[in-house]
N, C-alpha and C positions, 0 to 999 in steps of 0.2 A: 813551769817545769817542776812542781812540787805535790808531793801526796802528804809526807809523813816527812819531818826533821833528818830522816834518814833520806831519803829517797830524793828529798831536796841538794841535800849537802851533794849526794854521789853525782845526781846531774849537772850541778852547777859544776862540777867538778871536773866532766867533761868539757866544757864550754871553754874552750882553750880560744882565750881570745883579743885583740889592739889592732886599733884603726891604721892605712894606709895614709890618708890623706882628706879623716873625713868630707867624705864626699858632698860636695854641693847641695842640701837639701835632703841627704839620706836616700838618694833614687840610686841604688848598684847597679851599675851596668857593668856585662861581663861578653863583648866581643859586640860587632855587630853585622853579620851575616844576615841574609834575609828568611834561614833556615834558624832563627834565634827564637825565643819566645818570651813574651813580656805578659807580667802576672802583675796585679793592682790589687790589695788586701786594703779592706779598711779596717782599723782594731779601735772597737770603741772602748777596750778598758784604758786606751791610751789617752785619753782625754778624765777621766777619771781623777783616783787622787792626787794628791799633789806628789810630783813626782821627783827621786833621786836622779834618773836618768835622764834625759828627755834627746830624745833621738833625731828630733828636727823637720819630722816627716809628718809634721802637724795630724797623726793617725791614720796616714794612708800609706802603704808602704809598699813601696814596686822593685823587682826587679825582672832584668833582663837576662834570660840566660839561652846561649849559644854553646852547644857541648863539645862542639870543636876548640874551645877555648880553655877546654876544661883538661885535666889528668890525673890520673890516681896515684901518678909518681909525687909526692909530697915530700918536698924537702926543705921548707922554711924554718930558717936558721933557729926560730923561737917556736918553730910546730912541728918538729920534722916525727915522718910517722915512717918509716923504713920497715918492711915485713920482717915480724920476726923479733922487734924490741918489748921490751917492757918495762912497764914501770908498779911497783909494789908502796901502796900509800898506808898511814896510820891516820885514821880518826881520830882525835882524841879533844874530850873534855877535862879540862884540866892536864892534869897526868898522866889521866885514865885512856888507854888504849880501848874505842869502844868498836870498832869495826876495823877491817883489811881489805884494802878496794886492790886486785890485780887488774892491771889494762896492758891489753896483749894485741899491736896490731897485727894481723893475721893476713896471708897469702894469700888472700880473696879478694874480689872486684866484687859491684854489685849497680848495675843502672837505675838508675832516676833521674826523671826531667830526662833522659837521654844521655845522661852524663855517668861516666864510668868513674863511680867512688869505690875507695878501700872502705872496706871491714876492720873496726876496729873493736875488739870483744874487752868488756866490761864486767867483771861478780865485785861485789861488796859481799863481805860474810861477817858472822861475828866473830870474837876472838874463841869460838868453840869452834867454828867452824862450818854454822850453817849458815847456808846462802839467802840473803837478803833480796840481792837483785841480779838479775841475768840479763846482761842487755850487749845489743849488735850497732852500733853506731854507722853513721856512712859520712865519709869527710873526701873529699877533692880540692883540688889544688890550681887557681885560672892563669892564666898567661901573663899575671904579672905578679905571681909569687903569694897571693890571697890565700888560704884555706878557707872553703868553705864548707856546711853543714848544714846535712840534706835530710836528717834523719836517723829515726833510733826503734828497731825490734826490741821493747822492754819488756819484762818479767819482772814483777816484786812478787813477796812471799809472804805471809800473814806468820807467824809464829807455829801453827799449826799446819802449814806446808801450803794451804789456798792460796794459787795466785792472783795476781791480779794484772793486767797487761794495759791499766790507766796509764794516759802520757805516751804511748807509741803513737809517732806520727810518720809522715813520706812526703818531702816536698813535691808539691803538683796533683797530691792525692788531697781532695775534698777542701781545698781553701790555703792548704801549706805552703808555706815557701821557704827555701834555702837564705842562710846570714852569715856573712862573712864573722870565722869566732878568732882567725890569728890576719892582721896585715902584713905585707910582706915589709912593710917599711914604719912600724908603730911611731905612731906621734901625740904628745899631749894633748889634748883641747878639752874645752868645756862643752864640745857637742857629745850626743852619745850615735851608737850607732846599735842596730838589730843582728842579733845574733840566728834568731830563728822567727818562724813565724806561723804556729796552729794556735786559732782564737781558743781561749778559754783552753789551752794545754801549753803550749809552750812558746813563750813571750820573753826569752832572758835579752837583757841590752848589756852594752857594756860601755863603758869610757877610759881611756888610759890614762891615768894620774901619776905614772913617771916613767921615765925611761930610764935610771942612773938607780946607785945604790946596791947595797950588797946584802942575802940572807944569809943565814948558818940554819942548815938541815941537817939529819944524822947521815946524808949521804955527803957532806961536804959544803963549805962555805962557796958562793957564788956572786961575782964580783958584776958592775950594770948589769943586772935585771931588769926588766918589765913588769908594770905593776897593774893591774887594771882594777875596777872598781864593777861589780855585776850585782843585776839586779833582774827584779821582773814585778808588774804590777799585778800578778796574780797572786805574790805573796808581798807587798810592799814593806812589811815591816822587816823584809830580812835583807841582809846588806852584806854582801860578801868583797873581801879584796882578796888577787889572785897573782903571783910572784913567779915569772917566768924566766929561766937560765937558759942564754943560748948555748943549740945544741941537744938539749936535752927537752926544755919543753917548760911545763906547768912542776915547780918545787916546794910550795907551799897557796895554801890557802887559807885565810882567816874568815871568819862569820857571824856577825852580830846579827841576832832575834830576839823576841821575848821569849825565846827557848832556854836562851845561856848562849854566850860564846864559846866557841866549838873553831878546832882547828883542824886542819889537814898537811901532814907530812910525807915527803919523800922519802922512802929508806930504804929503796934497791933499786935500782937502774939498771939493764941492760941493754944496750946498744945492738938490734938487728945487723941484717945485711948479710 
Protein backbone atom coordinates (compact mmCIF):
# COMPACT_ATOMS: atom_id res chain seq x y z
CA UNK A 1 0.00 0.00 0.00
CA UNK A 2 2.93 2.45 -0.62
CA UNK A 3 4.23 4.55 -3.79
CA UNK A 4 5.95 7.59 -2.37
CA UNK A 5 6.46 8.48 1.73
CA UNK A 6 3.42 10.34 1.21
CA UNK A 7 0.97 8.15 -0.28
CA UNK A 8 2.31 5.61 2.14
CA UNK A 9 1.73 7.51 5.27
CA UNK A 10 -2.03 8.60 3.98
CA UNK A 11 -2.94 4.79 3.28
CA UNK A 12 -1.64 3.32 6.15
CA UNK A 13 -3.58 5.98 7.63
CA UNK A 14 -6.87 4.70 6.48
CA UNK A 15 -6.15 1.16 7.70
CA UNK A 16 -8.27 1.62 10.78
CA UNK A 17 -7.56 -1.36 12.39
CA UNK A 18 -7.44 -4.57 16.12
CA UNK A 19 -8.25 -8.03 16.13
CA UNK A 20 -11.57 -9.69 17.58
CA UNK A 21 -10.27 -12.73 18.71
CA UNK A 22 -7.47 -13.49 16.45
CA UNK A 23 -8.78 -16.15 14.60
CA UNK A 24 -7.53 -19.72 14.54
CA UNK A 25 -4.97 -19.82 11.82
CA UNK A 26 -6.01 -16.38 10.25
CA UNK A 27 -8.98 -18.08 7.93
CA UNK A 28 -12.00 -15.02 8.49
CA UNK A 29 -15.02 -16.49 8.16
CA UNK A 30 -18.02 -14.15 7.96
CA UNK A 31 -21.57 -16.04 8.03
CA UNK A 32 -22.16 -19.19 6.53
CA UNK A 33 -24.95 -19.51 4.09
CA UNK A 34 -24.60 -21.58 1.07
CA UNK A 35 -25.14 -18.24 -1.06
CA UNK A 36 -21.49 -17.27 0.66
CA UNK A 37 -18.33 -17.33 -1.28
CA UNK A 38 -14.89 -18.47 -0.17
CA UNK A 39 -11.67 -16.97 -1.97
CA UNK A 40 -7.98 -18.66 -1.26
CA UNK A 41 -5.07 -16.05 -2.13
CA UNK A 42 -1.50 -17.33 -1.91
CA UNK A 43 1.09 -14.26 -1.19
CA UNK A 44 4.39 -15.22 -1.82
CA UNK A 45 6.01 -11.99 -0.47
CA UNK A 46 4.75 -13.45 2.76
CA UNK A 47 7.20 -15.98 3.03
CA UNK A 48 9.96 -13.45 2.18
CA UNK A 49 11.73 -11.26 4.51
CA UNK A 50 11.97 -11.65 7.79
CA UNK A 51 8.85 -10.38 9.11
CA UNK A 52 7.35 -7.67 11.84
CA UNK A 53 3.99 -9.09 11.50
CA UNK A 54 3.42 -12.64 10.71
CA UNK A 55 -0.30 -13.18 10.29
CA UNK A 56 -0.31 -17.03 10.77
CA UNK A 57 -1.70 -18.09 7.54
CA UNK A 58 1.66 -19.51 6.78
CA UNK A 59 0.94 -17.25 3.03
CA UNK A 60 -2.14 -18.50 2.07
CA UNK A 61 -4.98 -16.42 3.03
CA UNK A 62 -8.74 -17.23 2.76
CA UNK A 63 -11.76 -15.83 3.53
CA UNK A 64 -15.28 -16.44 3.40
CA UNK A 65 -17.81 -13.87 2.61
CA UNK A 66 -21.69 -14.04 2.81
CA UNK A 67 -23.21 -10.45 2.27
CA UNK A 68 -26.14 -11.19 4.09
CA UNK A 69 -23.90 -10.92 6.87
CA UNK A 70 -22.55 -7.86 6.02
CA UNK A 71 -24.01 -3.68 6.51
CA UNK A 72 -22.94 -0.49 5.64
CA UNK A 73 -24.40 0.78 8.87
CA UNK A 74 -20.91 0.99 10.86
CA UNK A 75 -20.97 1.66 14.29
CA UNK A 76 -17.91 0.01 16.08
CA UNK A 77 -17.27 1.87 19.05
CA UNK A 78 -13.26 2.34 17.83
CA UNK A 79 -14.54 2.51 13.91
CA UNK A 80 -17.54 4.12 13.90
CA UNK A 81 -18.11 5.61 10.29
CA UNK A 82 -21.74 7.68 10.61
CA UNK A 83 -22.64 9.53 7.20
CA UNK A 84 -21.61 12.83 7.38
CA UNK A 85 -18.46 12.92 10.10
CA UNK A 86 -15.21 13.96 9.74
CA UNK A 87 -12.12 14.03 10.66
CA UNK A 88 -9.20 16.83 9.68
CA UNK A 89 -5.48 15.29 10.32
CA UNK A 90 -1.91 17.08 10.34
CA UNK A 91 1.19 15.29 8.87
CA UNK A 92 3.93 16.42 10.53
CA UNK A 93 7.85 15.89 10.57
CA UNK A 94 9.00 17.18 13.44
CA UNK A 95 7.04 20.41 13.93
CA UNK A 96 6.61 20.96 10.51
CA UNK A 97 2.93 20.67 9.29
CA UNK A 98 3.66 18.92 5.90
CA UNK A 99 0.29 17.72 4.48
CA UNK A 100 -3.75 17.95 5.61
CA UNK A 101 -5.47 14.61 5.05
CA UNK A 102 -9.66 15.49 5.41
CA UNK A 103 -11.69 12.14 5.66
CA UNK A 104 -15.33 12.58 5.11
CA UNK A 105 -17.62 9.59 5.25
CA UNK A 106 -20.08 10.23 2.72
CA UNK A 107 -24.02 9.14 2.08
CA UNK A 108 -23.06 6.67 -0.38
CA UNK A 109 -23.24 2.85 -0.68
CA UNK A 110 -21.28 1.01 -3.04
CA UNK A 111 -21.30 -3.10 -3.71
CA UNK A 112 -18.57 -5.41 -3.80
CA UNK A 113 -18.32 -9.22 -3.46
CA UNK A 114 -22.07 -8.56 -3.21
CA UNK A 115 -21.70 -6.66 -0.17
CA UNK A 116 -23.05 -3.17 0.40
CA UNK A 117 -20.11 -0.81 1.63
CA UNK A 118 -20.04 2.92 2.67
CA UNK A 119 -18.06 5.40 0.88
CA UNK A 120 -15.64 6.95 2.78
CA UNK A 121 -13.84 9.96 0.63
CA UNK A 122 -10.16 10.80 1.34
CA UNK A 123 -7.71 14.22 -0.09
CA UNK A 124 -4.40 14.77 1.51
CA UNK A 125 -3.20 18.24 0.15
CA UNK A 126 -0.32 20.19 1.00
CA UNK A 127 -0.18 22.99 3.37
CA UNK A 128 -0.75 25.40 0.10
CA UNK A 129 -3.29 23.52 -0.75
CA UNK A 130 -2.78 21.24 -3.57
CA UNK A 131 -4.12 17.93 -3.77
CA UNK A 132 -1.83 15.02 -3.37
CA UNK A 133 -4.38 12.31 -3.31
CA UNK A 134 -8.15 11.72 -4.12
CA UNK A 135 -9.32 8.55 -3.02
CA UNK A 136 -12.90 6.71 -2.41
CA UNK A 137 -12.55 3.84 0.21
CA UNK A 138 -15.20 1.06 0.80
CA UNK A 139 -15.65 -0.26 4.41
CA UNK A 140 -18.73 -2.60 5.78
CA UNK A 141 -19.45 -3.76 8.90
CA UNK A 142 -20.30 -8.10 9.56
CA UNK A 143 -22.70 -9.31 12.15
CA UNK A 144 -20.47 -9.42 14.90
CA UNK A 145 -19.44 -5.79 15.05
CA UNK A 146 -15.95 -6.41 12.57
CA UNK A 147 -15.19 -3.58 10.04
CA UNK A 148 -14.13 -4.73 7.07
CA UNK A 149 -12.20 -3.25 3.82
CA UNK A 150 -13.09 -4.05 0.51
CA UNK A 151 -11.29 -1.51 -1.36
CA UNK A 152 -10.09 2.04 -2.55
CA UNK A 153 -10.73 4.40 -5.99
CA UNK A 154 -7.13 6.08 -5.73
CA UNK A 155 -5.84 9.12 -7.42
CA UNK A 156 -2.22 10.53 -6.54
CA UNK A 157 -0.78 13.68 -8.26
CA UNK A 158 2.86 14.20 -9.45
CA UNK A 159 3.73 17.97 -8.64
CA UNK A 160 2.88 18.90 -12.07
CA UNK A 161 -0.92 17.69 -11.75
CA UNK A 162 -0.19 13.86 -13.66
CA UNK A 163 -1.90 11.41 -12.09
CA UNK A 164 -1.38 8.36 -11.18
CA UNK A 165 -4.12 5.67 -10.06
CA UNK A 166 -1.20 2.90 -8.73
CA UNK A 167 -2.56 0.88 -5.62
CA UNK A 168 -6.49 1.07 -6.51
CA UNK A 169 -7.83 -2.18 -5.92
CA UNK A 170 -11.75 -4.04 -5.38
CA UNK A 171 -12.08 -7.06 -3.36
CA UNK A 172 -13.01 -10.10 -5.62
CA UNK A 173 -11.56 -8.14 -8.71
CA UNK A 174 -8.44 -9.97 -10.26
CA UNK A 175 -6.99 -11.89 -7.12
CA UNK A 176 -8.33 -9.18 -4.10
CA UNK A 177 -9.74 -9.87 -1.05
CA UNK A 178 -11.34 -7.96 1.85
CA UNK A 179 -9.35 -7.77 5.89
CA UNK A 180 -10.89 -7.07 8.73
CA UNK A 181 -8.91 -3.17 9.65
CA UNK A 182 -11.23 -2.57 13.26
CA UNK A 183 -12.46 -5.80 15.71
CA UNK A 184 -15.42 -5.44 17.27
CA UNK A 185 -13.88 -6.58 20.45
CA UNK A 186 -9.71 -5.74 20.04
CA UNK A 187 -7.37 -8.10 21.93
CA UNK A 188 -3.53 -8.28 22.39
CA UNK A 189 -1.71 -11.13 20.86
CA UNK A 190 1.34 -11.83 19.33
CA UNK A 191 -0.47 -13.19 16.08
CA UNK A 192 -0.99 -10.54 13.44
CA UNK A 193 -3.84 -10.58 11.15
CA UNK A 194 -4.55 -9.33 7.22
CA UNK A 195 -5.96 -6.14 6.63
CA UNK A 196 -6.28 -6.36 2.79
CA UNK A 197 -5.23 -8.52 0.27
CA UNK A 198 -3.97 -7.20 -3.79
CA UNK A 199 -0.40 -9.19 -4.38
CA UNK A 200 2.13 -6.75 -5.10
CA UNK A 201 -0.32 -3.54 -4.23
CA UNK A 202 -1.90 -3.85 -1.08
CA UNK A 203 -0.59 -6.28 1.73
CA UNK A 204 -0.97 -3.99 5.08
CA UNK A 205 -1.26 -6.51 8.53
CA UNK A 206 -1.76 -5.50 11.77
CA UNK A 207 -1.32 -6.66 15.44
CA UNK A 208 -2.78 -4.85 18.61
CA UNK A 209 -0.02 -4.08 21.11
CA UNK A 210 -2.44 -2.57 23.72
CA UNK A 211 -5.60 -2.01 24.71
CA UNK A 212 -5.15 0.63 27.85
CA UNK A 213 -3.35 4.08 28.16
CA UNK A 214 -3.97 7.45 27.22
CA UNK A 215 -2.70 10.19 24.15
CA UNK A 216 -2.82 13.97 24.19
CA UNK A 217 -3.81 15.47 20.51
CA UNK A 218 -4.71 19.09 19.84
CA UNK A 219 -8.30 17.75 19.73
CA UNK A 220 -8.06 16.50 23.29
CA UNK A 221 -6.45 13.96 25.67
CA UNK A 222 -7.94 10.37 25.43
CA UNK A 223 -8.09 7.98 28.15
CA UNK A 224 -7.91 3.52 27.06
CA UNK A 225 -7.06 3.67 23.69
CA UNK A 226 -6.12 1.19 21.19
CA UNK A 227 -2.92 0.74 19.92
CA UNK A 228 -1.95 -1.26 17.04
CA UNK A 229 1.28 -1.82 15.27
CA UNK A 230 0.87 -2.01 10.95
CA UNK A 231 2.87 -2.93 8.61
CA UNK A 232 3.27 -4.47 5.07
CA UNK A 233 6.06 -6.52 3.31
CA UNK A 234 5.92 -4.57 0.26
CA UNK A 235 7.66 -1.78 2.32
CA UNK A 236 9.16 -3.82 5.34
CA UNK A 237 11.38 -1.19 6.54
CA UNK A 238 8.52 1.01 7.59
CA UNK A 239 6.78 0.41 10.81
CA UNK A 240 3.83 2.29 11.85
CA UNK A 241 1.85 2.45 15.42
CA UNK A 242 -1.70 3.63 15.35
CA UNK A 243 -3.86 5.16 18.52
CA UNK A 244 -7.39 4.72 18.52
CA UNK A 245 -10.18 6.72 21.06
CA UNK A 246 -13.58 5.26 21.39
CA UNK A 247 -16.00 6.84 19.75
CA UNK A 248 -14.08 8.67 17.50
CA UNK A 249 -11.82 6.37 15.83
CA UNK A 250 -7.93 6.62 14.51
CA UNK A 251 -6.27 9.88 16.91
CA UNK A 252 -2.85 9.64 16.20
CA UNK A 253 -0.36 7.74 14.31
CA UNK A 254 3.47 7.33 14.51
CA UNK A 255 6.05 5.94 11.64
CA UNK A 256 9.30 4.86 11.67
CA UNK A 257 11.40 4.39 7.98
CA UNK A 258 14.57 5.23 6.66
CA UNK A 259 12.72 8.19 5.54
CA UNK A 260 12.70 9.93 9.16
CA UNK A 261 10.00 9.49 11.61
CA UNK A 262 7.00 11.28 10.55
CA UNK A 263 3.76 11.58 12.69
CA UNK A 264 -0.01 11.98 12.08
CA UNK A 265 -2.44 14.01 14.18
CA UNK A 266 -5.87 14.65 14.94
CA UNK A 267 -7.21 18.28 15.03
CA UNK A 268 -10.84 18.44 14.06
CA UNK A 269 -13.48 16.01 14.52
CA UNK A 270 -16.87 16.29 13.66
CA UNK A 271 -19.45 13.84 14.57
CA UNK A 272 -22.09 12.91 11.54
CA UNK A 273 -25.66 11.84 11.92
Amino acid sequence: MTQTATRGRHRRLRRVAVPVALLAGLALSCGSSSDSSETVASSESAGGADQVIDPGDGGVYQVEIDPADFTSVIDNPWSPMVPGTTWVYHALVGDETEEIIRVEVLDETRTVMGVETIVVHDVVSDTEGRIIEDTYDWFAQDGDGNVWYFGEDTTSYDEDGTPDEAGAWEAGVDGALPGVVMWADPQEGESGYRQEYYAGEAEDMGQVIATSGSVDVPTGVFDDVIVTRDWTPLEPDAVEEKTYARGIGLVHESSVSPDGDEAVVLVEHQPGG
